[in-house]
C-alpha positions as CSV (number, residue, x, y, z in Angstrom):
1,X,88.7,98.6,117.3
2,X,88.3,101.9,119.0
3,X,91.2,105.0,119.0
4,X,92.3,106.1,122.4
5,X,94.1,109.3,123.6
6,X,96.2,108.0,126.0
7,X,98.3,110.0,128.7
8,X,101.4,108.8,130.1
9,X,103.0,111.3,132.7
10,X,107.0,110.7,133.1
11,X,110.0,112.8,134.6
12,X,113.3,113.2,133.5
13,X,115.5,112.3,136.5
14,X,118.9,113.8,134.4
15,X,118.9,116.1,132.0
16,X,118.0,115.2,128.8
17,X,119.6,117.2,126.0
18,X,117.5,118.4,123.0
19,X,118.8,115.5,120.5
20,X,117.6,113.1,123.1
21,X,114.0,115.0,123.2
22,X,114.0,115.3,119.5
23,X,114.4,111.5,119.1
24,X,111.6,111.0,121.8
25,X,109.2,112.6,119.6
26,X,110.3,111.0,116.3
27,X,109.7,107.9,117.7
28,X,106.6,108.4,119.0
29,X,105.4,110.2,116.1
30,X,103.4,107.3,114.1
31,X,101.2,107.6,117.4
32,X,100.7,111.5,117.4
33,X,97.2,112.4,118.7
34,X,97.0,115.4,116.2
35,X,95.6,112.4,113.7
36,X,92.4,111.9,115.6
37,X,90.3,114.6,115.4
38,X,90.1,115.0,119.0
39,X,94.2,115.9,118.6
40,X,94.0,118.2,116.0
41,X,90.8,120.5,117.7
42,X,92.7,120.7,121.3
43,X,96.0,120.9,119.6
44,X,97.2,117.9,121.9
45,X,101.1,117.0,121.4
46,X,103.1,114.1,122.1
47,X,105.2,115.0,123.8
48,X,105.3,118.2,126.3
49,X,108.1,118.7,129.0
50,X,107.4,121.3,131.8
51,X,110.5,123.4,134.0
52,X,110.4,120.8,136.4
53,X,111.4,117.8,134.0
54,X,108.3,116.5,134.4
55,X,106.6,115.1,131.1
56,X,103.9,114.1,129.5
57,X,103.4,111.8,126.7
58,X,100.0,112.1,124.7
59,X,99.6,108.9,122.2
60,X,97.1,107.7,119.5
61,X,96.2,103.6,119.8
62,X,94.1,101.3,118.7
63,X,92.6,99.1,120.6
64,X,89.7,96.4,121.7
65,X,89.5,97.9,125.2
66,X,90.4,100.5,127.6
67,X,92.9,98.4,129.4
68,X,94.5,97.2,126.4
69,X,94.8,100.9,124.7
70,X,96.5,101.7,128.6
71,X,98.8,98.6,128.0
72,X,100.2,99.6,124.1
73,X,100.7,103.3,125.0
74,X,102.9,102.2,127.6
75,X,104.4,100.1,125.6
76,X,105.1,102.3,123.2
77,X,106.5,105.2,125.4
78,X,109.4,102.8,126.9
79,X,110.2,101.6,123.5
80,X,110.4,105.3,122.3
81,X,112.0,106.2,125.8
82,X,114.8,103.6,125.3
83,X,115.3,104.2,121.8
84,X,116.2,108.2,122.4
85,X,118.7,106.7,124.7
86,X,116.7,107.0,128.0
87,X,116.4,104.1,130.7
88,X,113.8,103.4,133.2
89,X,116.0,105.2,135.7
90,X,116.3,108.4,133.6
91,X,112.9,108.8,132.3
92,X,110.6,106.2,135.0
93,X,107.0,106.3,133.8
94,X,103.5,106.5,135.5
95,X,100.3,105.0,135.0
96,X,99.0,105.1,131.6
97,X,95.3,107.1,131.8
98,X,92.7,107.1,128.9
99,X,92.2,111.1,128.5
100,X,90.1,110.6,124.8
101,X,88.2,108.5,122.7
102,X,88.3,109.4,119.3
103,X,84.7,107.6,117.7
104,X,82.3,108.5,115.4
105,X,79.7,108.8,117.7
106,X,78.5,111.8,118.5
């Protein structure tokens, strides 16, 4: 198995209220990419929202492939997104993009 950095970009199509954002990053915190070392050097979080309400959500997976690293982060960030109380319609998701592989090679 090989850790990924995986990127999900979002947008927040309501506003989403501090709680809710709070939540979001609670939930995604057992895959926070400050516990590769890649994470903790470039200081990557997991979640980072910008003035437009567009986000981004960077997560930590393990995984046989590429493609199947892609596949759990996005599963995790809509089981994270509906459990802060968000929908498909209030927070929809793009593609999932490998950004980092954390390996000991090197």
């Amino acid at each position: 198995m090989t850790t990924y950095v995986i990127t999900v970009p979002g947008t927040f199509t309501t506003g989403v209220e501090a709680d809710a954002r709070a939540r979001l990053s609670r939930a995604l915190g057992p895959a926070d990419p400050h516990t590769t070392r890649m994470g903790s050097t470039e200081d990557l979080d997991v979640l980072n929202v910008n003035e437009d309400n567009t986000f981004t959500l960077r997560l930590t997976v393990e995984a046989d492939t590429g493609p199947h690293a892609e596949q759990e982060a996005r599963r995790l960030a809509d089981s994270a997104l509906r459990g802060a109380g968000l929908d498909e319609k209030a927070a929809p998701l793009g593609p999932a993009v490998i950004t980092g592989i954390d390996s000991e090679i090197g």
